[in-house]
C-alpha positions as CSV (number, residue, x, y, z in Angstrom):
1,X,98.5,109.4,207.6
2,X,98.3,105.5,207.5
3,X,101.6,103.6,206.5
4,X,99.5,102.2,203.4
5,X,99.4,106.3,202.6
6,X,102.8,106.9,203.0
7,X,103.5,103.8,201.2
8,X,101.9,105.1,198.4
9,X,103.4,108.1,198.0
10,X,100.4,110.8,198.3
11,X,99.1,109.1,195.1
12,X,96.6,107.0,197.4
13,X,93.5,108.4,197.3
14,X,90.8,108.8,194.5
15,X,86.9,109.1,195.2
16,X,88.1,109.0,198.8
17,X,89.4,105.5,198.9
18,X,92.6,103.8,198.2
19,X,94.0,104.1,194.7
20,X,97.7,103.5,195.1
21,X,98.9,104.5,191.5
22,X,101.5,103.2,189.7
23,X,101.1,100.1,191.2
24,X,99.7,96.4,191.1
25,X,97.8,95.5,194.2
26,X,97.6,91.3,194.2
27,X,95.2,89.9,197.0
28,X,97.0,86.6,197.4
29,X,95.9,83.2,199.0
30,X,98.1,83.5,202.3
31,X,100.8,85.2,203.8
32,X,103.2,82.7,202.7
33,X,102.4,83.1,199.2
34,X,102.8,87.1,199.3
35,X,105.5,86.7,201.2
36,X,107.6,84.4,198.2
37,X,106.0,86.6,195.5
38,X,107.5,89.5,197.2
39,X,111.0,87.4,197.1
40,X,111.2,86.7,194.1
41,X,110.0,90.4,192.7
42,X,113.1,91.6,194.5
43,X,115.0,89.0,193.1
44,X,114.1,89.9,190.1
45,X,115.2,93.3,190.2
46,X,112.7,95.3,192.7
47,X,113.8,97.2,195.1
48,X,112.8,96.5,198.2
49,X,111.3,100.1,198.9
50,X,109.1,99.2,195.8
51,X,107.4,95.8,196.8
52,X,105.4,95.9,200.0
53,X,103.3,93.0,201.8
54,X,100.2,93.2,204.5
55,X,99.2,90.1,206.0
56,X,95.8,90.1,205.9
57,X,95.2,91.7,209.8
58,X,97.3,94.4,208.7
59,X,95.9,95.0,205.0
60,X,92.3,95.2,206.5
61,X,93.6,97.6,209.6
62,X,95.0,99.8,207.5
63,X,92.0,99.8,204.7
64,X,90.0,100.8,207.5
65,X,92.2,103.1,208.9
66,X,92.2,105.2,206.0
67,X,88.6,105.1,205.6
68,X,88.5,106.6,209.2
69,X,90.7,109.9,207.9
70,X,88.1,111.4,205.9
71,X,85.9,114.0,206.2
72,X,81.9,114.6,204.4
73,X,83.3,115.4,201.4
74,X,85.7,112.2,201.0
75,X,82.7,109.8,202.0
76,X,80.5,111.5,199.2
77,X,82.7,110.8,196.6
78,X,83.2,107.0,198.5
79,X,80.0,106.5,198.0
80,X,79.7,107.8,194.6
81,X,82.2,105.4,193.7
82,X,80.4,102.2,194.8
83,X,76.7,103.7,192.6
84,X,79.6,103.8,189.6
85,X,81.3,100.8,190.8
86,X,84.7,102.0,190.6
87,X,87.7,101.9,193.4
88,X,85.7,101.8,196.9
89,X,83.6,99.0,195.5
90,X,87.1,96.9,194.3
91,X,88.6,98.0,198.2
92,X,85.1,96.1,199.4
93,X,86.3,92.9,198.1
94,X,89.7,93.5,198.9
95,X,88.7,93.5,202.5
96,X,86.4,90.4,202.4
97,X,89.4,88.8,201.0
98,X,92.0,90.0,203.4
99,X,89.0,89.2,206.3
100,X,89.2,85.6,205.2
101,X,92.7,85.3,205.0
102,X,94.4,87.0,201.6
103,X,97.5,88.7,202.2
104,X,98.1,91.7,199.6
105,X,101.3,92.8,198.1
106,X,101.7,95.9,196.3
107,X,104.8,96.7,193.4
108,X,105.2,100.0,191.7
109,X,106.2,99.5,188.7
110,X,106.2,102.5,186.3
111,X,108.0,101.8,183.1
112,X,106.2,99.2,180.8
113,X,108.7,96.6,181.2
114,X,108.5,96.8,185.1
115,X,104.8,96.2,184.0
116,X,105.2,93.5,182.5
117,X,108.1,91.6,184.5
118,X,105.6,92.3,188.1
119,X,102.9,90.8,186.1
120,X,104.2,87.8,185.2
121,X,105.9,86.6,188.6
122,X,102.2,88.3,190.1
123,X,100.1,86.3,187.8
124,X,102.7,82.7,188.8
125,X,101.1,83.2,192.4
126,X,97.5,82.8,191.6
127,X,96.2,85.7,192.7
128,X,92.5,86.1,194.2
129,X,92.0,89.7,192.7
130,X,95.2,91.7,191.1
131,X,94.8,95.2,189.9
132,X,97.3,97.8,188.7
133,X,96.7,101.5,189.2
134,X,97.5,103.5,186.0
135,X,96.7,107.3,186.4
136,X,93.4,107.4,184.4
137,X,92.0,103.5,184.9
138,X,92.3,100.8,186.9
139,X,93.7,97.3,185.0
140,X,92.1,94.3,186.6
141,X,94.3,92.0,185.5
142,X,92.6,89.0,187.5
143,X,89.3,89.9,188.7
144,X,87.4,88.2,191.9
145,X,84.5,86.1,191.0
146,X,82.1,88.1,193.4
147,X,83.2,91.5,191.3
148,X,80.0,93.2,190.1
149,X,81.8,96.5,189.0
150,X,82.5,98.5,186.1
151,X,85.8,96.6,184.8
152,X,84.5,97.7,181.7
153,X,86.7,101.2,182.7
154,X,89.7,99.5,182.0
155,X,89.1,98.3,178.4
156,X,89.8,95.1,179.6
157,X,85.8,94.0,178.7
């Protein structure tokens, strides 16, 4: 199991790709950026076990890493989920981002006002994609200009 997995608490996974629930995943213009959103998160009441950030090397070796763990089955549903345009095609430009130089950082935050408080230090950072992972739909919350998915999932439309 990849640190990103273990990270996640077994909630990782959904059509065979990362789906990290609970959470908002920010792709980020630079390390240093993630690296002061993640400060001030924690200074604003995160713990630190709940805020998490990959520079982009890391974010892409351990996309891929995870993608490697699978058997038929898992890439079947992978690839039904890039026809429906759904979580592996989101983790797609998640990479391209991290490849040219986004760093992501990840917050659980459960409870609504969590929500809320992660969302607006997240949204101060300009993020190049941000998504949180409720347990039926995926919020995009800022979506990447390249995105040709089914947002519409999230009622956001």
């Amino acid at each position: 199991m990849s640190e990103l997995t273990q990270h996640f608490s077994g909630s990782a996974s959904s059509f065979g790709v990362l789906y990290p629930m609970h959470h908002f995943l920010a792709l980020l213009p630079d390390q240093a950026a993630a690296a002061a959103a993640a400060k001030e998160l924690m200074a604003a009441g995160f713990p630190e076990s709940d805020v998490v950030e990959f520079p982009p090397e890391e974010f892409v070796n351990l996309v891929e890493a995870h993608r490697e763990n699978k058997g038929l089955w898992t890439h079947f549903l992978e690839s039904l989920s890039r026809v429906v345009g759904t979580e592996a095609t989101y983790i797609d430009l998640d990479l391209a981002l991290a490849r040219g130089g986004a760093a992501a950082l990840a917050v659980h935050a459960e409870e609504e006002s969590a929500k809320q408080r992660a969302l607006e230090i997240l949204t101060r950072w300009n993020p190049l994609a941000m998504r949180y992972y409720a347990h039926l739909s995926i919020e995009v919350q800022v979506e990447h200009p390249n995105t040709h998915t089914s947002a519409q999932q999230s009622g956001l439309d």
